[in-house]
C-alpha positions in Angstrom: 53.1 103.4 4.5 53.1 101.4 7.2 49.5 99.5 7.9 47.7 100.0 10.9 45.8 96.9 12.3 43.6 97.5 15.0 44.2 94.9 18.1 40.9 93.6 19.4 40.0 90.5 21.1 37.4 88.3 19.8 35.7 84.9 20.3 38.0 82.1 19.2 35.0 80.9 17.0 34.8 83.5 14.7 37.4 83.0 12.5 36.2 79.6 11.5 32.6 81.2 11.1 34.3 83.7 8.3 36.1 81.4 6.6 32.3 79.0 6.2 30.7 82.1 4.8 33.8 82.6 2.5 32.9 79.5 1.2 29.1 80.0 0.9 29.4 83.1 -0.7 31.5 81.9 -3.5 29.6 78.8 -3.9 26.7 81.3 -4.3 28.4 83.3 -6.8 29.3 80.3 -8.8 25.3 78.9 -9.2 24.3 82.5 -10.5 27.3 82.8 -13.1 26.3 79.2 -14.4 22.4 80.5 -14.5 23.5 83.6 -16.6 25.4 81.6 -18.9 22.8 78.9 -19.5 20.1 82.0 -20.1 22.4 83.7 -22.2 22.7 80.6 -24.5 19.3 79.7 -24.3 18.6 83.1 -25.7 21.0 82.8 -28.4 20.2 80.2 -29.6 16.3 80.1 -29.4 13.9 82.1 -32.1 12.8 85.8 -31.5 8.7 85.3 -29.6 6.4 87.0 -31.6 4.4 89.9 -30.6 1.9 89.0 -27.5 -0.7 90.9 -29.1 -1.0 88.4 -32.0 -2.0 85.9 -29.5 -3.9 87.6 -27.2 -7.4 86.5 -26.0 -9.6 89.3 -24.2 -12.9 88.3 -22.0 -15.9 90.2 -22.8 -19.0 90.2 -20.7 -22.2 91.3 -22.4 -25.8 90.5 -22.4 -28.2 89.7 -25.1 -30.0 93.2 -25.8 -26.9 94.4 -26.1 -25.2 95.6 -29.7 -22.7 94.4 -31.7 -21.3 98.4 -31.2 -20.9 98.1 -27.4 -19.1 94.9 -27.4 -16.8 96.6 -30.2 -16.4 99.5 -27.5 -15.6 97.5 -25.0 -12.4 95.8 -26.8 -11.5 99.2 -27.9 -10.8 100.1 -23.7 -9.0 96.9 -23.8 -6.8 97.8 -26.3 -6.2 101.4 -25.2 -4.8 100.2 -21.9 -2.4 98.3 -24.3 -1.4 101.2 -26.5 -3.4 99.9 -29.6 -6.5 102.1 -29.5 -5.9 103.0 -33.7 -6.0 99.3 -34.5 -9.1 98.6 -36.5 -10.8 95.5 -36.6 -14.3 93.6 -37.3 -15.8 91.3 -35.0 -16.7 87.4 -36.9 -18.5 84.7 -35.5 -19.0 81.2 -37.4 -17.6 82.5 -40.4 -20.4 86.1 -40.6 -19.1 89.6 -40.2 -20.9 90.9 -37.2 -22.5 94.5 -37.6 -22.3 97.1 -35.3 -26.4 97.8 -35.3 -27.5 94.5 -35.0 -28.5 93.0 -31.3 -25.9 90.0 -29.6 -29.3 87.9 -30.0 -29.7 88.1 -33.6 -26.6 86.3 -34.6 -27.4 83.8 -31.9 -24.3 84.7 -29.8 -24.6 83.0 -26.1 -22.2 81.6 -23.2 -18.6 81.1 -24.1 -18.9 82.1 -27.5 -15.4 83.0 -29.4 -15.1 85.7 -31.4 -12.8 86.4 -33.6 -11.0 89.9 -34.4 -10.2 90.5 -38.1 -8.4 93.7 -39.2 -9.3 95.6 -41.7 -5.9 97.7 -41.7 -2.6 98.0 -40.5 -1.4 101.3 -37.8 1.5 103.0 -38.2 4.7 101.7 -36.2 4.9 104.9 -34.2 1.4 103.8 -33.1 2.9 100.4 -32.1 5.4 102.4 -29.8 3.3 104.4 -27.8 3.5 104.4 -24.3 0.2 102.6 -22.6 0.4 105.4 -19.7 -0.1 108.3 -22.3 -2.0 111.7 -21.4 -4.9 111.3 -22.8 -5.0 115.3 -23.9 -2.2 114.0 -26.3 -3.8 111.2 -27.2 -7.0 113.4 -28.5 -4.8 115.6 -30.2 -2.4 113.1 -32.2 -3.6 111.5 -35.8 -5.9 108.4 -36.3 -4.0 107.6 -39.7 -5.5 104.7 -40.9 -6.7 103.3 -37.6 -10.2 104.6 -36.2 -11.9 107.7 -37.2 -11.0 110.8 -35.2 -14.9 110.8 -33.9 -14.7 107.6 -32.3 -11.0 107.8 -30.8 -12.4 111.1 -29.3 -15.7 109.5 -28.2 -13.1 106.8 -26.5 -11.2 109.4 -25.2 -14.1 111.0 -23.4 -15.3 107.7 -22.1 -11.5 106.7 -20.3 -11.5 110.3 -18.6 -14.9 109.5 -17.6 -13.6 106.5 -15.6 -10.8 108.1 -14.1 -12.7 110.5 -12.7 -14.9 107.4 -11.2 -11.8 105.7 -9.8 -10.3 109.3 -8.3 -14.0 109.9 -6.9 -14.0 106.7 -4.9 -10.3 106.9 -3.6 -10.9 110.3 -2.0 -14.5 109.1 -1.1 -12.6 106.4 1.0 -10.0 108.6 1.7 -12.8 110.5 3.5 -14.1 107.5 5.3 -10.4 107.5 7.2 -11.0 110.5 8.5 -14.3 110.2 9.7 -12.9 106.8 11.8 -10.7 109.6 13.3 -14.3 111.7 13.9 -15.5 109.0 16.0 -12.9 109.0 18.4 -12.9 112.7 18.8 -16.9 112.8 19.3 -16.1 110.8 22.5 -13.9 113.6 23.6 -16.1 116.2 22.7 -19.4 117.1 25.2 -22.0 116.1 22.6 -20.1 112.2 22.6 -23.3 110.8 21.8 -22.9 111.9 18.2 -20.0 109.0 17.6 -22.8 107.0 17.4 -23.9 107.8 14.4 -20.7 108.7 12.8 -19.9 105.3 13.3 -22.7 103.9 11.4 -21.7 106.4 8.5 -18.1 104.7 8.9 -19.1 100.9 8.9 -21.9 101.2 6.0 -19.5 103.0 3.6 -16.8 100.9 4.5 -18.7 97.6 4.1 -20.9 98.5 1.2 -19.0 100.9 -1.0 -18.0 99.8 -4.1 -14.6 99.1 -5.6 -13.6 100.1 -9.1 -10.6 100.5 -11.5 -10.3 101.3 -15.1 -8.5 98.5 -16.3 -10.7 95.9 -14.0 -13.8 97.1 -13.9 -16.2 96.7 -10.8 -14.7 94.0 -7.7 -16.8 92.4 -5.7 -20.6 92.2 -5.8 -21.5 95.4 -3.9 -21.6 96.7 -7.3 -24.4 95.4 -7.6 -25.8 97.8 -5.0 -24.2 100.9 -6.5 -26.9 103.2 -6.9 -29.3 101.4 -3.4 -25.8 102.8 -1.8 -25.0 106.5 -3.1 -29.2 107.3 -2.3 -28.7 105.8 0.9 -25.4 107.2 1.9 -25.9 110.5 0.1 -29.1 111.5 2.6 -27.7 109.5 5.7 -24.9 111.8 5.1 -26.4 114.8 4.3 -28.7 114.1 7.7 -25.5 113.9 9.4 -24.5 117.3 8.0 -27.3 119.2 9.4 -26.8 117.1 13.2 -23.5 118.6 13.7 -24.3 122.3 12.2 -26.8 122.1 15.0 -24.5 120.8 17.4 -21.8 123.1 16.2 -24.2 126.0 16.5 -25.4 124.8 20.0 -21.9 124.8 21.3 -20.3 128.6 20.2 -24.2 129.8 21.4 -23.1 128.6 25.0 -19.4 129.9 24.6 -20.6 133.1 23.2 -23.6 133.7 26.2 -20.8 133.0 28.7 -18.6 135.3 27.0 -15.4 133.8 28.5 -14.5 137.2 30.7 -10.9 137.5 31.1 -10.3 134.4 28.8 -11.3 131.8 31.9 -11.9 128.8 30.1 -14.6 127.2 33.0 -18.0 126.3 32.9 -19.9 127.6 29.5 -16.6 128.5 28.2 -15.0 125.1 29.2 -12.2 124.0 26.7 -13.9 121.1 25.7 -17.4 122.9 24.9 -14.8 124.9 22.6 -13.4 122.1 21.2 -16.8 120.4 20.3 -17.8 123.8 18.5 -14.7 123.8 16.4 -14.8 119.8 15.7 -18.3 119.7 14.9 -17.9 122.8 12.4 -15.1 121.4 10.8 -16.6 117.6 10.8 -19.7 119.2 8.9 -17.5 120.2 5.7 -15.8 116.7 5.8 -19.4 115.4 5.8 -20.5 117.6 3.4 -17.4 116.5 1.3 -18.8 113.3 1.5 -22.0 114.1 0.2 -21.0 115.8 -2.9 -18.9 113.1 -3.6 -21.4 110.9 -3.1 -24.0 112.1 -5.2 -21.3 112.8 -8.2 -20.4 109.1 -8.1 -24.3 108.1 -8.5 -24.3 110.4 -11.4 -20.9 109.2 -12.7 -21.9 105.8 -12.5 -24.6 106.4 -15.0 -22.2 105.5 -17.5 -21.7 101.9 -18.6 -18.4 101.1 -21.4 -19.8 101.7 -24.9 -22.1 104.4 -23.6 -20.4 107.4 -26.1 -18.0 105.4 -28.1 -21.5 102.9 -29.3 -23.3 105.4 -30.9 -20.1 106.7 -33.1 -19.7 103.3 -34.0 -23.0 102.9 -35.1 -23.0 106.8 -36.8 -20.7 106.0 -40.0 -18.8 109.1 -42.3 -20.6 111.0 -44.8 -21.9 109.6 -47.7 -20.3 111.7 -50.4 -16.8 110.4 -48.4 -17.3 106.8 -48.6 -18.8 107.2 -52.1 -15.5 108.9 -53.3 -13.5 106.2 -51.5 -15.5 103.4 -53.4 -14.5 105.1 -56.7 -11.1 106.4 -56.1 -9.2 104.9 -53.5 -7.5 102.0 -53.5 -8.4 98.0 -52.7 -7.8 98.8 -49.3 -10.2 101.7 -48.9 -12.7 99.7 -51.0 -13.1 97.4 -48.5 -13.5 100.1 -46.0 -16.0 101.8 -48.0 -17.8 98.5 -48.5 -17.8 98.1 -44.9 -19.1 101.1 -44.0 -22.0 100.9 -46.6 -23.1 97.6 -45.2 -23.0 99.2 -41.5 -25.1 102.6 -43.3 -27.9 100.2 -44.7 -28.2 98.4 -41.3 -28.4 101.0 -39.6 -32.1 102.5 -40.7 -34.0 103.4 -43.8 -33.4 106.7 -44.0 -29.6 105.7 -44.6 -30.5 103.0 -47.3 -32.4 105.9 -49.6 -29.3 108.4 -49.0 -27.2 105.6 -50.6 -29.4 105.3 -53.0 -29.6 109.3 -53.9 -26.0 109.1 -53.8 -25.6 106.0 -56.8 -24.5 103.5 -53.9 -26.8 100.9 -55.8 -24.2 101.6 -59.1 -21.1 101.6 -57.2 -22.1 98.5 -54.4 -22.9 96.2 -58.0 -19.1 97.4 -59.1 -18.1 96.4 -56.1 -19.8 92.8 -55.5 -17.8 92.0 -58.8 -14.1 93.0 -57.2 -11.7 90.1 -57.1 -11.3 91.0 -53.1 -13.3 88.1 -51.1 -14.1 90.6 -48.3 -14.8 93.2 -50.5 -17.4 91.0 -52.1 -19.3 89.9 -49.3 -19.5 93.8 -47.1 -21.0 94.8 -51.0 -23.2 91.5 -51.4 -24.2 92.4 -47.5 -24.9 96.1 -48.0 -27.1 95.3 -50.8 -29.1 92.5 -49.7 -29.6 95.2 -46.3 -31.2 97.5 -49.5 -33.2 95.2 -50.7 -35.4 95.4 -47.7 -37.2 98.5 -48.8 -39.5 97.2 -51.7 -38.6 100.6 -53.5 -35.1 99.8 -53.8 -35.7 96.6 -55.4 -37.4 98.1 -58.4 -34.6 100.5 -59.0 -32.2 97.8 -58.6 -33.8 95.1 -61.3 -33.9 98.5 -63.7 -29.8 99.1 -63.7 -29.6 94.9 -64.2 -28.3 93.9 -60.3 -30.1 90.8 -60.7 -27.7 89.2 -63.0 -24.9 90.3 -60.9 -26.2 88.7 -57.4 -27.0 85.7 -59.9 -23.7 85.3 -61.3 -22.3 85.7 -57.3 -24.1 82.6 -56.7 -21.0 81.2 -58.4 -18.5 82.0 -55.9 -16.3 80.5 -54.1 -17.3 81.6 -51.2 -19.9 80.6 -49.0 -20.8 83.8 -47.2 -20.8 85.6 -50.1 -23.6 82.9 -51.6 -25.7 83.4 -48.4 -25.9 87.5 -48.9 -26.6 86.8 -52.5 -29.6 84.2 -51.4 -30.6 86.8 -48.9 -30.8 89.7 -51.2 -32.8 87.1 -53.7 -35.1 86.0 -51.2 -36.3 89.6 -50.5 -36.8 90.2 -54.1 -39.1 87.2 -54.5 -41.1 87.2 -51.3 -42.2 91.4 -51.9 -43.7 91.5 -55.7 -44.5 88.7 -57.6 -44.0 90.9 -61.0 -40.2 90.9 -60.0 -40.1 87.2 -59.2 -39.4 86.8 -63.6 -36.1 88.7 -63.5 -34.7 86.0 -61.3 -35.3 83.0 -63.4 -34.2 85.3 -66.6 -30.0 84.4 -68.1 -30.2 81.0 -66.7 -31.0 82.2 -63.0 -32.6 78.4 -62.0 -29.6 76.9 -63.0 -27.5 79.7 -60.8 -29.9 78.8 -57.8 -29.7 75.1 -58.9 -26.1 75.7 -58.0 -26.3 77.6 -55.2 -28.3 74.4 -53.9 -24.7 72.2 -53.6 -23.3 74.5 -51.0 -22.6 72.4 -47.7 -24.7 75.1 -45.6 -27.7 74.3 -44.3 -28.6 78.0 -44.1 -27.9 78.9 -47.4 -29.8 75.6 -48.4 -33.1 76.7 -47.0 -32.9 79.9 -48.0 -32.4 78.4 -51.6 -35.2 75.6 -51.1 -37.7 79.0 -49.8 -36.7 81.0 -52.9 -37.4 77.9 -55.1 -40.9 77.6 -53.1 -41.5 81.4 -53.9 -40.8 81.2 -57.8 -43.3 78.2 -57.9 -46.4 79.9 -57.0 -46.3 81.6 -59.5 -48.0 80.0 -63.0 -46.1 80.7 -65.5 -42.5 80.0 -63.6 -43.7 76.9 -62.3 -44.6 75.7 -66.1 -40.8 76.4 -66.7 -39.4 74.9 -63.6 -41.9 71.9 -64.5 -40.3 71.8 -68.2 -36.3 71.5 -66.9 -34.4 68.9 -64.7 -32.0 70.9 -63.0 -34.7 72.5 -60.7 -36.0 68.8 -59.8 -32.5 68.0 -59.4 -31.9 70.6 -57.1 -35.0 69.9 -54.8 -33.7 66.3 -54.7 -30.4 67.9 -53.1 -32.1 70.0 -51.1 -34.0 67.2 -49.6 -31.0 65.5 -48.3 -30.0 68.5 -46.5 -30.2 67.9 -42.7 -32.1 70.7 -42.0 -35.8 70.1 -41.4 -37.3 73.3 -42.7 -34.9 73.2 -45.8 -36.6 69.4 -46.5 -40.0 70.8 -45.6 -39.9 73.8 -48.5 -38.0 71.4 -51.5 -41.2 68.9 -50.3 -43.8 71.9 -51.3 -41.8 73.0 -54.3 -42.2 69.5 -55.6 -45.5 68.5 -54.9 -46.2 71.7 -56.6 -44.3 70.6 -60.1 -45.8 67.2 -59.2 -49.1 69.2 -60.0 -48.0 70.7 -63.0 -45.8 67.9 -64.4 -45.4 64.2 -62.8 -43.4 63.0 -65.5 -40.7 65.7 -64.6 -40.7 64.4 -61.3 -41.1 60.8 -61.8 -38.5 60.8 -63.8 -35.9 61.5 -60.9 -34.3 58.0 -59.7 -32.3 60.1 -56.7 -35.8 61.2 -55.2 -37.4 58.3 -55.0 -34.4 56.8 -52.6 -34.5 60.0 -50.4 -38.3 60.0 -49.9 -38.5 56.7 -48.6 -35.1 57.7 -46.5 -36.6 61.0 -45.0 -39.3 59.4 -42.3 -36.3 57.3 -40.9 -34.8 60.7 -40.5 -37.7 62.5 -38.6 -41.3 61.9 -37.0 -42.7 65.3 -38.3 -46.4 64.3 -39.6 -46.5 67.6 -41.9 -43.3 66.3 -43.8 -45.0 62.9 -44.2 -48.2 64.3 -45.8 -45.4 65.3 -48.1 -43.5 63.0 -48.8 -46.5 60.8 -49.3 -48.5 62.8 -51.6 -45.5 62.9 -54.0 -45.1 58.8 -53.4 -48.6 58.7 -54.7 -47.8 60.1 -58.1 -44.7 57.4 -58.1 -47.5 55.0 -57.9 -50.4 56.2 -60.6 -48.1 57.4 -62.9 -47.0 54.4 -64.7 -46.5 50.8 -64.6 -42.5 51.5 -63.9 -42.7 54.0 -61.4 -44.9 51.7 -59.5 -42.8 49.0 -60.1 -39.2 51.1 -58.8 -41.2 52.3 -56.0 -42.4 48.2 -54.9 -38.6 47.9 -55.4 -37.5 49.9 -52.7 -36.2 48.1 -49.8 -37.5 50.3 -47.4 -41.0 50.5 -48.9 -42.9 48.9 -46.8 -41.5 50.0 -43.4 -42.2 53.5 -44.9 -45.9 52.9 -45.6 -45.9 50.8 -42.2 -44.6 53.9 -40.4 -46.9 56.5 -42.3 -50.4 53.9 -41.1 -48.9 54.2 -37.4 -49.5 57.7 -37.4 -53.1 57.0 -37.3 -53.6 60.6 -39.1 -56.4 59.7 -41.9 -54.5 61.2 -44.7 -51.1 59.3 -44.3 -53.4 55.9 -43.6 -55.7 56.6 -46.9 -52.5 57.6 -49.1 -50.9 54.0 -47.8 -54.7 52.8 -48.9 -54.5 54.0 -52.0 -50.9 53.3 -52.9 -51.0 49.5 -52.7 -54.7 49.3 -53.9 -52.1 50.5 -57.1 -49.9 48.3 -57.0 -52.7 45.6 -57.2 -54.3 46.7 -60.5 -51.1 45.7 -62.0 -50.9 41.6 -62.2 -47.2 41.4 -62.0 -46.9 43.6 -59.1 -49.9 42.3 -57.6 -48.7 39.3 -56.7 -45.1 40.5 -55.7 -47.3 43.2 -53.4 -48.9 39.8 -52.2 -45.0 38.1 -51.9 -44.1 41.0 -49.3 -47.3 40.9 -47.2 -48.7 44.1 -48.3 -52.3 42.7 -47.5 -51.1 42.9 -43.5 -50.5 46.4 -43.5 -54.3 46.8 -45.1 -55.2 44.8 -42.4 -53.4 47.3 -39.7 -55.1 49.8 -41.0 -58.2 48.6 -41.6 -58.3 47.5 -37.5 -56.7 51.1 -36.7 -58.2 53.6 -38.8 -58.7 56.9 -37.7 -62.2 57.5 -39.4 -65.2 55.4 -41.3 -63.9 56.2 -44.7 -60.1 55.2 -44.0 -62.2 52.0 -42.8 -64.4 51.4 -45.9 -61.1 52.1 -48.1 -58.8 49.3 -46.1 -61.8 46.3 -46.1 -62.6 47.2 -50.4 -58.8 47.0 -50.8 -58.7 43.8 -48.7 -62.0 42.6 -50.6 -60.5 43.3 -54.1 -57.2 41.2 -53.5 -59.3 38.6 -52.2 -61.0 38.8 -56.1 -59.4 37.2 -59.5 -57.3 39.6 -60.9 -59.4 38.9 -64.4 -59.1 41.3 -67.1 -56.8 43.5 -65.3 -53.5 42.5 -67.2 -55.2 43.2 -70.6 -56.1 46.9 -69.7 -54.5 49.4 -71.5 -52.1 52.3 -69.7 -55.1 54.4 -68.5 -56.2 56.0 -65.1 -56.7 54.6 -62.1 -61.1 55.2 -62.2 -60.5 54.0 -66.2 -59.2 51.0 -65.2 -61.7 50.5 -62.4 -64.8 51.7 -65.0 -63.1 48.6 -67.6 -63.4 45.9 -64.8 -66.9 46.9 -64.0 -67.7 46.2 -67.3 -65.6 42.7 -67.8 -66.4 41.2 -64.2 -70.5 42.5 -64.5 -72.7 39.8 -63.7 -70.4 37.0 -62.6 -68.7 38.8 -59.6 -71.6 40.8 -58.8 -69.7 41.5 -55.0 -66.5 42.5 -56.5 -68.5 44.9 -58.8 -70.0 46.8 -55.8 -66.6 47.2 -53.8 -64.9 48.5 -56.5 -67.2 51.0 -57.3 -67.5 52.1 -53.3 -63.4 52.1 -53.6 -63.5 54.4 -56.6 -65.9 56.9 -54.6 -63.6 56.5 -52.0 -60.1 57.4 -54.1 -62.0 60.4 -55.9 -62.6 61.8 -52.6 -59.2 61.2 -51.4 -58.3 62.8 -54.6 -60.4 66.0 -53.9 -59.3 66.4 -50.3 -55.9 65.8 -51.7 -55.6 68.9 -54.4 
């Protein structure tokens, strides 16, 4: 067939136009082939990305009063809106499993704080798939396999449908808003225009001041704030408004229907525009009214916070007699579960400890503390030391032999799982003293003495308290005095950086001081740290201690005495203990040198490194008259010969001193008289001292 061109006449500079965008468009279609091939490579080439979800991070806003159970809920709405609502997980912060009854405050949680999300089981990869945009009537119906329990996916369920109906409620409450804009303008027309006046402030105010929400955001803005000030406010400014044009609605079809409108003659009562306002107004009254419904079942909708249903299922655990038969019959995985859920029971109130009880949780928990799983162990260790708070259960539990079991834990690897066993401990010995003898039975110091080594300061002072506990009592004390691995311990202890942990290991030895200075004496390592403490601190209580156990060092023996003038740091330490102008610290320094001068040897190496200047000090800044007397019979004594001293035998201090009043009587008739006013002085020191 023959072609047909079509003649027309055209500029003469339109051919060269075509033939530039010819040119551009192939250029154009050149640069995006290139750019496909370069991605195309570049995804060949490069490694599959893993899943986003692995390395998500989700912001949480809470407040302090809040539980452990509402934060949980509020990552569970997170992870519906991304399909994963079955995935179950554990909140952890620095290294402790976080409980779902306890407050944000009582794991010291505050600004910024990361937490981490461990699972406690894998979902199903159908779960995986879902669609985020799922009906939520399906989603109530389907299984919660392995993921959450049907209660709380429910509960969750409930919640989401709760805050759709929030977000539709405010889209047709501004919705409404729009149309009474359109209500202003039609007031003007109508005979009663006055009433756009207040239509319009119905307009601006919910315009300005209603809040905005959406389920996946939350609350926008800071009129949220405002929230309920604004559905009170609006609801009866509203409502008023409702009952202004009924009355102006009635007040316009009275005129029309007095006139009557003979033969349909729309004029004067029976104007068109009084008809208009009558039908407006009626029909503006159920928009308003519209508005007011919707208004008050926002404030009542709003009511609800996220966590508000799903918390308390959280907190509300299975039955008993189910997690019992999981403990004993399911698998490693359902152990852990089981153990979870006990720990989360017990926390949760008393009434739930004694039902785990009833139910032989105490049996099974002790079975389960000894599993080779780590997490295992420490939701068991945690669930019993929660137990243990009810001084009933701790009976029960010494009778079926836990003790040795939370002994032997103190063993483990693990350094939460040391802390719940030092927790559980700690309750046993601070409740009855009868049960404090089942701890120290099958080498329980030397478990504790163990426990003492781990780099935690928590779990050190719990230690140190539990070591303070077992000390009051007579008969414990006697052993811990009779063995060096207690002693050794407390000297660990002491090193730990942690004030109160130093402060409890301090008691606990001046206490086996009391019972056996040798035992103590005889620890090189302690010496070192007691002079290394006050460099560490200016507490005044923890150098009353550490200077009441420096004064055995000194009236023990002639060595002691000796190792503790050898100390480098001796003298700043007694320098910084008389600066504290308390009377105690400055009569210990008193009678600590006044020591080291009865002893010829070290008197006159006590003389070599000044000591006589810090009984001066003293004696110009002491706190009372006897801290006085003490300092200026010290000073008067080294100013004596030291005759007779080095031929006394290795007795007391007020031996020695009764032996030179009988050597120097008569010829140093002074001396005489200040050493027996010294010897007054140290037996009263002594009294106030014990």
């Amino acid at each position: 067939m023959p072609h047909i061109h079509a003649a027309f006449d055209r500029p003469p500079y339109i051919p060269v136009l075509s033939q530039e965008l010819d040119q551009m468009v192939e250029s154009i279609v050149l640069l995006l082939s290139i750019i496909a091939v370069g991605l195309a490579s570049y995804s060949m080439f490069m490694p599959p990305k893993r899943a986003i979800t692995s390395l998500r991070t989700f912001v949480v806003r809470t407040q302090l009063d809040e539980t452990v159970a509402r934060v949980r809920a509020q990552l569970l709405h997170i992870l519906y809106e991304l399909g994963k609502e079955n995935y179950q997980f554990r909140l952890r912060f620095k290294g402790q499993y976080l409980r779902d009854a306890f407050f944000v405050e009582d794991y010291g949680i505050y600004e910024n704080a990361i937490l981490k999300m461990i699972p406690l089981s894998r979902m199903p990869e159908s779960d995986h798939r879902r669609s985020v945009n799922s009906d939520t009537h399906s989603l109530a119906s389907t299984e919660s396999g392995p993921g959450i329990l049907p209660a709380i996916k429910n509960a969750l369920v409930e919640e989401v449908s709760v805050f759709i109906r929030r977000e539709n409620f405010i889209f047709n409450f501004r919705s409404l808003l729009y149309i009474h804009f359109m209500a202003i303008w039609f007031c003007a027309l109508s005979v009663d225009w006055y009433a756009s006046i207040w239509v319009a402030v119905l307009f601006i105010g919910g315009s300005l001041y209603c809040p905005t929400f959406t389920r996946q955001s939350g609350y926008i803005g800071q009129h949220y704030l405002y929230r309920n000030h604004f559905c009170i406010i609006f609801g009866l400014y509203s409502l008023a408004c409702v009952g202004a044009a009924l009355y102006l609605c009635a007040a316009a079809w009275i005129r029309v229907m007095d006139h009557g409108c003979k033969d349909y003659v729309f004029e004067g009562d029976c104007s068109s525009q009084l008809v208009f306002t009558g039908i407006f107004h009626g029909i503006h009254s159920l928009c308003l009214l519209a508005s007011c419904v919707l208004c008050w079942a926002l404030f009542h909708n709003m009511k609800l916070e996220y966590g508000d249903i799903v918390e308390k299922y959280l907190v509300q655990s299975r039955d008993i007699e189910e997690v019992m038969k999981s403990a004993r019959q399911g698998r490693m995985k359902e152990k852990r579960m089981a153990a979870f859920e006990l720990a989360t029971m017990a926390a949760s109130g008393d009434d739930n400890k004694f039902r785990i009880v009833a139910e032989g949780g105490l049996e099974m928990l002790i079975r389960l503390a000894l599993s080779k799983d780590e997490s295992t162990q420490e939701h068991s260790v945690e669930a019993i030391a929660e137990l243990l708070t009810v001084p009933a259960i701790q009976d029960n539990f010494i009778e079926i032999g836990g003790v040795r079991s939370l002994t032997a834990l103190l063993h483990s690897p693990s350094a939460r799982v040391v802390y719940q066993c030092a927790t559980a401990i700690s309750y046993i010995v601070s409740d009855a003293e009868e049960n404090r003898s089942s701890i120290v039975a099958d080498h329980g110091l030397e478990d504790l003495a163990h426990a003492a080594k781990m780099p935690n300061s928590v779990c050190q002072r719990l230690v140190a308290g539990i070591f303070l506990e077992l000390a009051f009592t007579p008969e414990i004390r006697n052993q811990m005095a009779s063995l060096n691995t207690p002693a050794r311990a407390l000297t660990d202890l002491c090193a730990s950086p942690d004030q109160e942990c130093q402060r409890l290991a301090l008691q606990t030895l001046e206490l086996l001081a009391i019972e056996s200075p040798e035992t103590i004496c005889a620890q090189d390592e302690l010496l070192k740290q007691l002079l290394k403490i006050p460099e560490l601190t200016y507490d005044t209580r923890t150098f009353i201690l550490v200077a009441k156990i420096l004064l055995y060092y000194a009236e023990d023996q002639q060595k002691t005495c000796e190792d503790l003038l050898d100390q480098p740091n001796c003298k700043s330490t007694l320098t910084k203990f008389a600066r504290t102008k308390d009377p105690i610290l400055q009569k210990v320094v008193v009678k600590v040198i006044y020591c080291m001068l009865q002893i010829r040897e070290l008197r006159y190496r006590a003389e070599h490194v000044k000591m006589d200047e810090l009984l001066r000090y003293v004696r110009e800044n002491a706190s009372d008259r006897e801290t006085w007397d003490m300092a200026d019979q010290s000073l008067q004594f080294l100013a004596c010969e030291p005759d007779g001293l080095q031929h006394l035998p290795p007795l007391s201090t007020l031996e020695k001193i009764d032996r030179m009043e009988s050597v120097t009587r008569g010829s140093l008739s002074s001396c005489v008289s200040l050493q027996s006013g010294l010897a007054d002085s140290i037996v009263d020191l002594k009294k106030g001292l014990e």
